[in-house]
VOSEKE-644038 format. One record per residue (C-alpha): x, y, z. Coordinates in Angstrom, 3 decimals, decimal comma, always signed. Last residue first. Layout:
N
+----------+----------+----------+
:       c1 :       c2 :       c3 :
+----------+----------+----------+
:        X :        Y :        Z :
...
+----------+----------+----------+
This chain:
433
+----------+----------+----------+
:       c1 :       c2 :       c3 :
+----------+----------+----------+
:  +36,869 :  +28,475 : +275,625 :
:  +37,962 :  +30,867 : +278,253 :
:  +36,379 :  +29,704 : +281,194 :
:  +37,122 :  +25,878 : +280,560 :
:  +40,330 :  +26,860 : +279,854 :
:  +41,070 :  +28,747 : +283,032 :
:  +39,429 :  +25,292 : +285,025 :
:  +42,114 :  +22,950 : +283,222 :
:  +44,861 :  +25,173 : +284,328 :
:  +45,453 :  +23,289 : +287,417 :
:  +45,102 :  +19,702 : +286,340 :
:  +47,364 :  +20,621 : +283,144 :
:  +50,560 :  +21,618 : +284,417 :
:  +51,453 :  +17,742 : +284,504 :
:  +49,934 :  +16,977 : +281,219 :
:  +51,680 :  +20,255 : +279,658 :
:  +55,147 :  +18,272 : +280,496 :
:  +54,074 :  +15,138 : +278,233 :
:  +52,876 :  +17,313 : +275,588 :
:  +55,666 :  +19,103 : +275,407 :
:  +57,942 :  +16,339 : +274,849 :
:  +55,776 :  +15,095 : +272,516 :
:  +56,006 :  +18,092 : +270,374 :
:  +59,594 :  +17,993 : +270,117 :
:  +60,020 :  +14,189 : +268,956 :
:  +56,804 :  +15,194 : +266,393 :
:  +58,687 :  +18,302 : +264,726 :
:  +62,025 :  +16,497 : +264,415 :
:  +60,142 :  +13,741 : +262,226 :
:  +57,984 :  +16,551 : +260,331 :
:  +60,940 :  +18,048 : +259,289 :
:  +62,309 :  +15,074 : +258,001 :
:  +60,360 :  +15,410 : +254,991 :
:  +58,955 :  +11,908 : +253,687 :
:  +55,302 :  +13,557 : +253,693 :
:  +55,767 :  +16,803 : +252,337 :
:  +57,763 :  +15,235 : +249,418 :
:  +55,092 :  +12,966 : +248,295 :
:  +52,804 :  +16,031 : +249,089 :
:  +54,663 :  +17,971 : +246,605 :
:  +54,384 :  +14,959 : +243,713 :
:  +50,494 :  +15,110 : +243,908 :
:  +50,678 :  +18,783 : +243,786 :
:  +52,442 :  +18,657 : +240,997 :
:  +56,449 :  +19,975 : +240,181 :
:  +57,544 :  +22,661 : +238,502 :
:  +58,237 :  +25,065 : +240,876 :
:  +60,372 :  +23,098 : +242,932 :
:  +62,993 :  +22,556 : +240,184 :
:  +65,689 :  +20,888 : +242,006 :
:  +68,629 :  +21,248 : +244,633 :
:  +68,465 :  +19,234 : +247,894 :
:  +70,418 :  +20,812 : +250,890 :
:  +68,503 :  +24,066 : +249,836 :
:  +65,366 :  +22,563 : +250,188 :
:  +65,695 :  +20,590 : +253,129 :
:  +66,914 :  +24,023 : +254,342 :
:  +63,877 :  +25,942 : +253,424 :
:  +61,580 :  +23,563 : +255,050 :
:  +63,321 :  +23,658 : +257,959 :
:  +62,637 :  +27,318 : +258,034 :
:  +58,697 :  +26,559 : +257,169 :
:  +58,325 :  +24,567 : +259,915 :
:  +59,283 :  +26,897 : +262,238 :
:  +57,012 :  +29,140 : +260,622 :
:  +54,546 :  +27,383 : +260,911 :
:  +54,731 :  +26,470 : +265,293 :
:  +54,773 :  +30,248 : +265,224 :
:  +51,827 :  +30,910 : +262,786 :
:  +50,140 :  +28,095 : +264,915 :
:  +50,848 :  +30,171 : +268,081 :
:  +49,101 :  +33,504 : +266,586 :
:  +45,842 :  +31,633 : +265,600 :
:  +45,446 :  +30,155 : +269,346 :
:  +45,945 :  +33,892 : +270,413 :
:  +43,946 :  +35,562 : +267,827 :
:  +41,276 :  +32,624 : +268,784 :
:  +40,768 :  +33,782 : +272,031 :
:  +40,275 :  +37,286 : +271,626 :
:  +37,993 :  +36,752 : +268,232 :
:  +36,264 :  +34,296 : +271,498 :
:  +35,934 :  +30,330 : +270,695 :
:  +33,981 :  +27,892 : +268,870 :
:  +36,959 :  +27,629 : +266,183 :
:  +34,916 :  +27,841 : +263,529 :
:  +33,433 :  +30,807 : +264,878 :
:  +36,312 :  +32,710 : +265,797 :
:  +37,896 :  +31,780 : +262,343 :
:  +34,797 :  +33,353 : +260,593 :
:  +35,454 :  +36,587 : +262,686 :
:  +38,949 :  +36,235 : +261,945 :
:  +38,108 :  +37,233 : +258,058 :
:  +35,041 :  +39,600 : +258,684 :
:  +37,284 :  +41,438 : +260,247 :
:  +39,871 :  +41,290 : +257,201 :
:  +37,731 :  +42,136 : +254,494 :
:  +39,959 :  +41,725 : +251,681 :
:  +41,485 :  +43,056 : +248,382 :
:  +42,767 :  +41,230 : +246,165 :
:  +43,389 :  +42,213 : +242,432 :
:  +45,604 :  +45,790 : +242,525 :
:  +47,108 :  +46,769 : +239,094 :
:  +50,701 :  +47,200 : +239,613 :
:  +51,642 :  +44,809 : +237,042 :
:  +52,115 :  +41,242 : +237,734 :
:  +55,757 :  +39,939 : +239,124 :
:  +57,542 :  +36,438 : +237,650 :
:  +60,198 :  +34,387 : +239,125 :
:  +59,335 :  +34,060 : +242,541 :
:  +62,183 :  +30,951 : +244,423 :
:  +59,688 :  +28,044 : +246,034 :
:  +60,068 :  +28,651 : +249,903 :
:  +56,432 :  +30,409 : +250,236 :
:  +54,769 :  +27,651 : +248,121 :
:  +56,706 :  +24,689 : +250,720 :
:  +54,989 :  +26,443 : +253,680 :
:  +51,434 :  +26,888 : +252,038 :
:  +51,883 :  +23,072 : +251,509 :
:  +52,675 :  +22,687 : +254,848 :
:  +49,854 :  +24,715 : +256,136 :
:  +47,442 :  +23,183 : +254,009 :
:  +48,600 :  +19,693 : +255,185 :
:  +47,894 :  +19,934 : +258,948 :
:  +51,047 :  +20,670 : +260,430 :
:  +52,919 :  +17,704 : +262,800 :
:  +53,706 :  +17,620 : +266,335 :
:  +50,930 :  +15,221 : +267,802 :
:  +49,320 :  +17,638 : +269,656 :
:  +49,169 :  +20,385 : +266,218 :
:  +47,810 :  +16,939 : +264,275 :
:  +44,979 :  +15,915 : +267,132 :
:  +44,413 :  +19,850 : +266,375 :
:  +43,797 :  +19,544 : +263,231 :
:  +42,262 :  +16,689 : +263,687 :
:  +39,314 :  +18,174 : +265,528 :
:  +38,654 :  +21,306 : +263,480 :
:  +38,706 :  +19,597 : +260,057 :
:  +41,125 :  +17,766 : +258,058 :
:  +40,399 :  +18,712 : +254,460 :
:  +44,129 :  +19,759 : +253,373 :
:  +45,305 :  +16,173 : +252,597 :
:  +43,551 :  +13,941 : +254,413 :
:  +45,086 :  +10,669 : +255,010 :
:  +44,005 :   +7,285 : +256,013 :
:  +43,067 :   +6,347 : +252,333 :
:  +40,485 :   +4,065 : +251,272 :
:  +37,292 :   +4,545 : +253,119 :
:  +38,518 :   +8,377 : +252,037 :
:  +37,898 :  +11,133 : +255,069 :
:  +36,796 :  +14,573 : +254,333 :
:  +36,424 :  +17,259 : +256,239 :
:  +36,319 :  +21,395 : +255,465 :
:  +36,085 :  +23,934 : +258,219 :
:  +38,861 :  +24,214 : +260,209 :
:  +41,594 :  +23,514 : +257,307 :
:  +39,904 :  +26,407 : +255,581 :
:  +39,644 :  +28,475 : +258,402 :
:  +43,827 :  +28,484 : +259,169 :
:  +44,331 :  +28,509 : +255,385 :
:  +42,601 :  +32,036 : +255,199 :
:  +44,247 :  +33,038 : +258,391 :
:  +47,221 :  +32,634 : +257,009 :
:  +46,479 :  +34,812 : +254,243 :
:  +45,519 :  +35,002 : +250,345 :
:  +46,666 :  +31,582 : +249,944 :
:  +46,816 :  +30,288 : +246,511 :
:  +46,622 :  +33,233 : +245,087 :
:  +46,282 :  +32,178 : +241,718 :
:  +46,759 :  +35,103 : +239,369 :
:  +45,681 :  +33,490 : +236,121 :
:  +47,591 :  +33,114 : +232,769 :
:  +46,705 :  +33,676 : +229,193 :
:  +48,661 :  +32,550 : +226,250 :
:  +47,277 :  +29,110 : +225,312 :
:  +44,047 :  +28,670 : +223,146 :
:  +42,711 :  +25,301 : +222,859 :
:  +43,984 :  +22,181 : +222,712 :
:  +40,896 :  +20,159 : +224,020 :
:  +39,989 :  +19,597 : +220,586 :
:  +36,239 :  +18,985 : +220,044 :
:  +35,039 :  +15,784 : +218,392 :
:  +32,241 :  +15,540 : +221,078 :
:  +31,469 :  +18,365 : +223,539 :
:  +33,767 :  +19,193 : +225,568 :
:  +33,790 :  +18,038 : +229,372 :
:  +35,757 :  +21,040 : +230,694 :
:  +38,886 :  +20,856 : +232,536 :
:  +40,384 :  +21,517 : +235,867 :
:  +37,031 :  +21,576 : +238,245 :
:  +34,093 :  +20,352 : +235,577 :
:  +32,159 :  +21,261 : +234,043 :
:  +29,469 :  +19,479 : +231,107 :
:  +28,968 :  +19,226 : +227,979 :
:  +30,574 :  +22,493 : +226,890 :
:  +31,156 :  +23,411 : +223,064 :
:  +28,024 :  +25,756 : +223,397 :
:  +28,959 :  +27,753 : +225,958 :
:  +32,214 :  +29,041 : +224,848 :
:  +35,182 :  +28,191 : +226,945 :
:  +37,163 :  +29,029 : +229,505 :
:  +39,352 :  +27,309 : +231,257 :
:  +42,013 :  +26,510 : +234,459 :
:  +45,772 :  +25,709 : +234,559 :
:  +48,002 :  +23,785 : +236,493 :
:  +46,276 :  +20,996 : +237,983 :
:  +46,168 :  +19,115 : +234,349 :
:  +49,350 :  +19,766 : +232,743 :
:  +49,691 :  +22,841 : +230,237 :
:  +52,033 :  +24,796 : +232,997 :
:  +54,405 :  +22,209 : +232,638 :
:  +57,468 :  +24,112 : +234,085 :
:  +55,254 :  +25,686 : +236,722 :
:  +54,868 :  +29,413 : +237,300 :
:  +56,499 :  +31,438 : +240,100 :
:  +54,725 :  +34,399 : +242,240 :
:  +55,510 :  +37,597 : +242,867 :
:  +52,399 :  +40,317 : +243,112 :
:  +52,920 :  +44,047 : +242,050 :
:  +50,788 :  +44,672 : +243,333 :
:  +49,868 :  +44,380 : +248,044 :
:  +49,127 :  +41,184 : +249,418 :
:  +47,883 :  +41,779 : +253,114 :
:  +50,027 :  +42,190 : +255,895 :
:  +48,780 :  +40,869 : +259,086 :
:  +48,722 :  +37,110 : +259,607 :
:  +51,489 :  +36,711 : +256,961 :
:  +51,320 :  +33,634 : +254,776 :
:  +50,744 :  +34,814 : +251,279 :
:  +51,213 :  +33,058 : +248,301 :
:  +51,634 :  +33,993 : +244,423 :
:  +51,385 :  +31,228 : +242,082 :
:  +50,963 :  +32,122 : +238,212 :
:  +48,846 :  +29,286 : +237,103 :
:  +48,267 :  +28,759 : +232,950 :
:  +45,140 :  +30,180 : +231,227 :
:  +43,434 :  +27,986 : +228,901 :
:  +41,140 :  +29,025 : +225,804 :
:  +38,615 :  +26,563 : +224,247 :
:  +35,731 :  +27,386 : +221,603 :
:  +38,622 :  +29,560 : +219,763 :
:  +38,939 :  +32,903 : +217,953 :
:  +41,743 :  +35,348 : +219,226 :
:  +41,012 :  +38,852 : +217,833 :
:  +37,025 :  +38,577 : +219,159 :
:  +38,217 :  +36,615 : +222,151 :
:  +40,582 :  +39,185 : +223,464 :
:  +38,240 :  +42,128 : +222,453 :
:  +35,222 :  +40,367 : +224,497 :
:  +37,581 :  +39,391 : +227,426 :
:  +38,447 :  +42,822 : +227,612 :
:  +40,934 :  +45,845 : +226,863 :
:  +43,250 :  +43,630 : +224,634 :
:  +47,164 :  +44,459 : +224,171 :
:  +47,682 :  +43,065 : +228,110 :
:  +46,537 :  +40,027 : +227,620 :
:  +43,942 :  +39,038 : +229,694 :
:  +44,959 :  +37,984 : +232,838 :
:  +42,186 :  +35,718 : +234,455 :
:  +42,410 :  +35,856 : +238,673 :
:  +41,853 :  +32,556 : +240,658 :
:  +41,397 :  +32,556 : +244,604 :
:  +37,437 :  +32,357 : +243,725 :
:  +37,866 :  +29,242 : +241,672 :
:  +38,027 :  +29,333 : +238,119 :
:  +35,540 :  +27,856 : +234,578 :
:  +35,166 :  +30,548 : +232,614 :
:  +32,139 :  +30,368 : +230,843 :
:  +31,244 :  +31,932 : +227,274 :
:  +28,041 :  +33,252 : +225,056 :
:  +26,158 :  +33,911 : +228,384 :
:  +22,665 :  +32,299 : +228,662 :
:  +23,764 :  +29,647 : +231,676 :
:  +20,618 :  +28,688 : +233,915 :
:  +21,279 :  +25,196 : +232,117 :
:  +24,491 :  +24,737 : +234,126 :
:  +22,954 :  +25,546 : +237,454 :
:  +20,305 :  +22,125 : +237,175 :
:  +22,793 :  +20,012 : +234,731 :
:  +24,556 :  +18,469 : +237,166 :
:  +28,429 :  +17,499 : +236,747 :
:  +29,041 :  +20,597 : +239,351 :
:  +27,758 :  +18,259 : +241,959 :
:  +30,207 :  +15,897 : +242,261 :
:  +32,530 :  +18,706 : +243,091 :
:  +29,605 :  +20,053 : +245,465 :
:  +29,987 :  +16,833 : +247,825 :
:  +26,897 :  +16,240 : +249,516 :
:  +24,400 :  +18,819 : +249,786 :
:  +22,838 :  +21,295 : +248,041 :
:  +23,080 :  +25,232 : +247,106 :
:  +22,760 :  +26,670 : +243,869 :
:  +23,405 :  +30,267 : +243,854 :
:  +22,459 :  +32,560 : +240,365 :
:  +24,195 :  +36,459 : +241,145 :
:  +23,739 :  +38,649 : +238,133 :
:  +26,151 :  +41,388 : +238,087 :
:  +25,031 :  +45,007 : +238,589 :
:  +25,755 :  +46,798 : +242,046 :
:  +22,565 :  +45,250 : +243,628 :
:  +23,838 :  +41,675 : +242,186 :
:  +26,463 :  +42,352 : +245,201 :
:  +24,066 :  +42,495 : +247,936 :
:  +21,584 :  +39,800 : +246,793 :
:  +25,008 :  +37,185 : +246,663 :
:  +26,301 :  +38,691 : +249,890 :
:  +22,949 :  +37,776 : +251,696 :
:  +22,654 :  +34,323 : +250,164 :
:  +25,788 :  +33,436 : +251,025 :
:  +25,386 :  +34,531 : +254,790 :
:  +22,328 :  +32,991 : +255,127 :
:  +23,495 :  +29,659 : +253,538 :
:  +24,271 :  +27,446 : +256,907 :
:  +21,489 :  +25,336 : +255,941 :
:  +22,845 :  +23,522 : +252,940 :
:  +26,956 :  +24,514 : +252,622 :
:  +27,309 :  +22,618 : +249,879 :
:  +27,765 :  +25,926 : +247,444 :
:  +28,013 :  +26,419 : +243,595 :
:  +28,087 :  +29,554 : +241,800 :
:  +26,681 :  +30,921 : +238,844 :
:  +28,357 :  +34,456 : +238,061 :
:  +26,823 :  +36,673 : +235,348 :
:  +27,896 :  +40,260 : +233,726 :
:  +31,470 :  +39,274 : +233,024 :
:  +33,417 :  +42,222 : +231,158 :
:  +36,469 :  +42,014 : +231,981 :
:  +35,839 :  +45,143 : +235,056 :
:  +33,224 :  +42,587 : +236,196 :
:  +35,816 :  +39,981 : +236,290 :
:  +37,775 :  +41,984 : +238,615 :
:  +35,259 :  +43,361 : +240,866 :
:  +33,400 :  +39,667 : +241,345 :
:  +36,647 :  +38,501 : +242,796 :
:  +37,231 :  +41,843 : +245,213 :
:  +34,077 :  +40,934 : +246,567 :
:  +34,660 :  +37,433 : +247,564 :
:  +37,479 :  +37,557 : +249,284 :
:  +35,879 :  +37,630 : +253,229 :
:  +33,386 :  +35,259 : +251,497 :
:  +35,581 :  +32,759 : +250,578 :
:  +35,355 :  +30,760 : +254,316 :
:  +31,021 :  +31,043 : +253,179 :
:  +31,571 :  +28,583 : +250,498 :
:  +31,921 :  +28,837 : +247,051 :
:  +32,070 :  +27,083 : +243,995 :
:  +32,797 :  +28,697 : +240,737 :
:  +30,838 :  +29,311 : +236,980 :
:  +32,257 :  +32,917 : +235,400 :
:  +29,558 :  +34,357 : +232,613 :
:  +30,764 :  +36,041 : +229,752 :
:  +28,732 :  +38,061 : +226,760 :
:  +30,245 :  +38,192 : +223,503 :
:  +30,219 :  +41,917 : +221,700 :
:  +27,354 :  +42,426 : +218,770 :
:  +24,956 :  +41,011 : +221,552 :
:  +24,383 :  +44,710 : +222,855 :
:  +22,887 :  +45,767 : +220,262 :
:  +19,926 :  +43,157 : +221,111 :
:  +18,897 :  +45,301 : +224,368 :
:  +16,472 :  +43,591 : +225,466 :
:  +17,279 :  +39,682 : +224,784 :
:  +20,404 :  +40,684 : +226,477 :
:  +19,119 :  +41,174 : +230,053 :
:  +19,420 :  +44,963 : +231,507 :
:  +21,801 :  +45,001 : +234,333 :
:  +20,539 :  +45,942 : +237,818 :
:  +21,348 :  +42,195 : +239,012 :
:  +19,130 :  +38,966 : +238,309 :
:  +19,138 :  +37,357 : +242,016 :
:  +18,630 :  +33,753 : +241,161 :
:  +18,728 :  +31,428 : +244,174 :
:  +18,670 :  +27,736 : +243,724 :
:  +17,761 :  +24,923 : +246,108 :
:  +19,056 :  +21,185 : +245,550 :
:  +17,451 :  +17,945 : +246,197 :
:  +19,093 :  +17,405 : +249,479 :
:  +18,719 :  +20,961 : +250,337 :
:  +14,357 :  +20,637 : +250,185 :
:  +12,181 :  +22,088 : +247,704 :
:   +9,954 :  +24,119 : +249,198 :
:  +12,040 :  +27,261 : +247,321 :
:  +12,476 :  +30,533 : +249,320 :
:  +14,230 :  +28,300 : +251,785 :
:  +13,199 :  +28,260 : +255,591 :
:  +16,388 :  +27,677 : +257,453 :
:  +17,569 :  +25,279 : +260,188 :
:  +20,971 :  +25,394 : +261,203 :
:  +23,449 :  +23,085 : +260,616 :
:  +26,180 :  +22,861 : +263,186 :
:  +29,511 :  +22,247 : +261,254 :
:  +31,669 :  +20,321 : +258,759 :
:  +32,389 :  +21,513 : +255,107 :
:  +33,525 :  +19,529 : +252,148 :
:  +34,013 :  +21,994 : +249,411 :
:  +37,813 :  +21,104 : +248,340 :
:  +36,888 :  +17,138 : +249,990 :
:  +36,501 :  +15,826 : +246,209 :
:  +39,510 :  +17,183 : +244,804 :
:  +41,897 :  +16,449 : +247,598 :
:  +40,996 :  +12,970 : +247,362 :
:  +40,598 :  +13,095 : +243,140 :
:  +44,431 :  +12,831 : +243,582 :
:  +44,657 :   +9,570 : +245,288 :
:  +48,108 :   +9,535 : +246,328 :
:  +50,259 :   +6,605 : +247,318 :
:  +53,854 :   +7,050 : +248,827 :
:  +56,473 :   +8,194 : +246,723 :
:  +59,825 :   +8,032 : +249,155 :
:  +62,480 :   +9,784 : +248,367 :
:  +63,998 :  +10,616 : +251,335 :
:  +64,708 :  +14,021 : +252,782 :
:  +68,617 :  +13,464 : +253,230 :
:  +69,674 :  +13,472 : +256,472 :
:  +71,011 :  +16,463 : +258,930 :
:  +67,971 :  +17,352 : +259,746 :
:  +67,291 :  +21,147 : +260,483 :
:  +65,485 :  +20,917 : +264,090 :
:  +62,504 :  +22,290 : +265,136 :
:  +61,099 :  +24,412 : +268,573 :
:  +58,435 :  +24,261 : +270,488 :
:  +57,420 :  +27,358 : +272,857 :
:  +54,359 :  +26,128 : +275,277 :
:  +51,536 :  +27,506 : +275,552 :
:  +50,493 :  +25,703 : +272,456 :
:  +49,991 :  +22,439 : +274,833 :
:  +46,997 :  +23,828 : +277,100 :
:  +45,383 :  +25,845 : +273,774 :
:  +45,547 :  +22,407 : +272,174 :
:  +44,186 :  +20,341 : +275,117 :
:  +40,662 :  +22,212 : +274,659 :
:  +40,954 :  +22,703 : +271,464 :
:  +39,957 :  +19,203 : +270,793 :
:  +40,673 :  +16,617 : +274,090 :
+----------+----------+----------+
């Protein structure tokens, strides 16, 4: 079965339907904290590797490469201006984006990133990008251990490591605006006093397989960009208990009002191939739910492609691309990309050749943007304010779209006529994958 049977069925052309029915409004259940919990859940060989620490990856192992920047305690002038630190999970699917990340908030002023990975034994990679960049300046701190690393940002053991006067709490597809009258984070705070400032989401996807996002980007905002899920933090050190993914544990008697007026650059898909190795690497299953919602893994993402439907990432990224762009970002130029490094990641998830995959990669974008047309049309036949609804409520629709209904009758169909080519191709694949 796996890829195996995929590659068989995705040489055939499939086509969808526009339905002629309404959409449904169906509101099945959603456990939200799902999707939060399996964000860094990654599946894969583990290889073995011989930490610096003895300490093994179930009890946590952290890296601290300092950077070429002096530390504050000597040079005390320096302290006149607040000093930022950015606290993130990674894993190594982010790495092809990574740099141009630590670029921007660099250029804000952030001298220290702690980051957060699960990816225990399969760190070498991490590790060797986090030594490389600190090398241009930044401090790099990694904590790596296993499990589920949103659970694991509650822990005190990379949070104490923090010296910096404020955290911004992001992940690495997240870009703080300051406002454009201050020239960093330091002058923005200094003129806008707070222990809590929130920046809302500006939305900007991308879903071509070879055109990178170029500035200006287009993207929409929500209509309640103050909700939970719609914004991310920062706040000074000292007011935080403890992090966590959407909103900081304050200290007590501290407002969570904050400071509104920023806004991030959230691109929530920098590429399709960056939702192609995210859905292929992360897994998560819920004893309670029977759904996965965007952490499906290698092997049901393909039982998903056989069965005619889109893993959930790919609709989502679907319904962001349909969602009318209201708002445009200067020309400055955020993302920037390594994309070899990109499909070479894919390869390997996928166990197959860069050849290979290309191919596989290339008939999913097809199979996509099928889906994404019908998408459109639902959308059209059904007026409403897209943008401003939650994730929670998006999947809701995701799941009672009749799109997925045509896609499934066509898909079988193919999958019963690959079955009789498949005796005599079987061998090819074999060879191939």
């Amino acid at each position: 079965m796996g890829f195996r049977l995929l590659v068989l069925l995705l040489s055939f052309s499939t086509s969808f339907q526009v339905p002629a029915a309404d959409a449904g409004s169906r509101t099945p259940s959603y456990n939200e904290s799902v999707h939060s919990a399996c964000n860094l859940m990654q599946v894969g060989s583990v290889r073995q590797l011989n930490p610096v620490h003895e300490r093994s990856y179930h009890d946590g192992v952290l890296y601290d490469f300092p950077g070429s920047g002096s530390d504050a305690s000597e040079m005390p002038e320096r302290r006149r201006a607040s000093t930022f630190a950015v606290y993130t999970r990674i894993i190594e699917q982010e790495l092809p984006y990574f740099d141009s990340f630590v670029q921007h908030y660099v250029s804000l002023g952030v001298r220290s990133f702690y980051l957060l990975s699960n990816q225990a034994g399969t760190d070498v990679l991490l590790k060797e990008n986090m030594e490389r960049l600190s090398k241009a300046g930044p401090r790099m701190v990694l904590y790596v251990r296993e499990g589920a690393a949103d659970a694991h940002l509650h822990e005190k053991k990379l949070f104490d490591r923090i010296i910096e006067d404020f955290v911004i709490g992001v992940d690495i597809d997240e870009f703080w605006m300051v406002p454009e009258k201050y020239k960093s984070l330091s002058d923005f705070v200094k003129h806008q006093p707070a222990h809590l400032y929130w920046g809302s989401w500006l939305i900007v996807p991308n879903d071509s397989l070879t055109n990178a996002l170029k500035p200006p980007y287009r993207g929409y905002t929500g209509v309640s960009p103050h909700l939970r899920g719609t914004r991310k933090w920062m706040a000074r050190t000292t007011a935080l208990k403890t992090i966590h993914i959407h909103q900081p544990d304050l200290m007590p008697g501290l407002s969570t009002q904050g400071h509104h007026g920023s806004f991030i650059v959230h691109f929530c898909s920098r590429s399709f191939w960056d939702m192609v190795a995210k859905t292929a690497a992360q897994k998560f299953t819920s004893s309670r739910q029977s759904f996965y919602h965007g952490c499906e893994g290698s092997d049901e993402m393909s039982r998903l492609f056989i069965t005619g439907k889109l893993p959930w990432r790919l609709q989502m990224l679907a319904f962001h691309m349909n969602v009318p762009k209201t708002s445009t970002t200067s020309s400055l130029t955020l993302l920037r990309y390594d994309d070899t490094l990109e499909k070479r990641i894919s390869s390997r998830l996928l166990s197959m050749s860069e050849e290979k995959t290309l191919e596989i990669v290339q008939k999913f974008h097809q199979v996509y943007k099928s889906f994404k047309m019908c998408l459109a049309a639902v959308m059209r036949m059904h007026p409403h304010p897209w943008g401003g609804m939650l994730e929670k409520e998006v999947t809701s629709f995701l799941e009672t779209c009749e799109c997925g209904n045509q896609t499934s009758q066509s898909m079988t169909q193919i999958a019963a006529s690959a079955a009789v080519a498949r005796s005599c191709n079987d061998d090819a694949l074999g060879n191939t994958l």
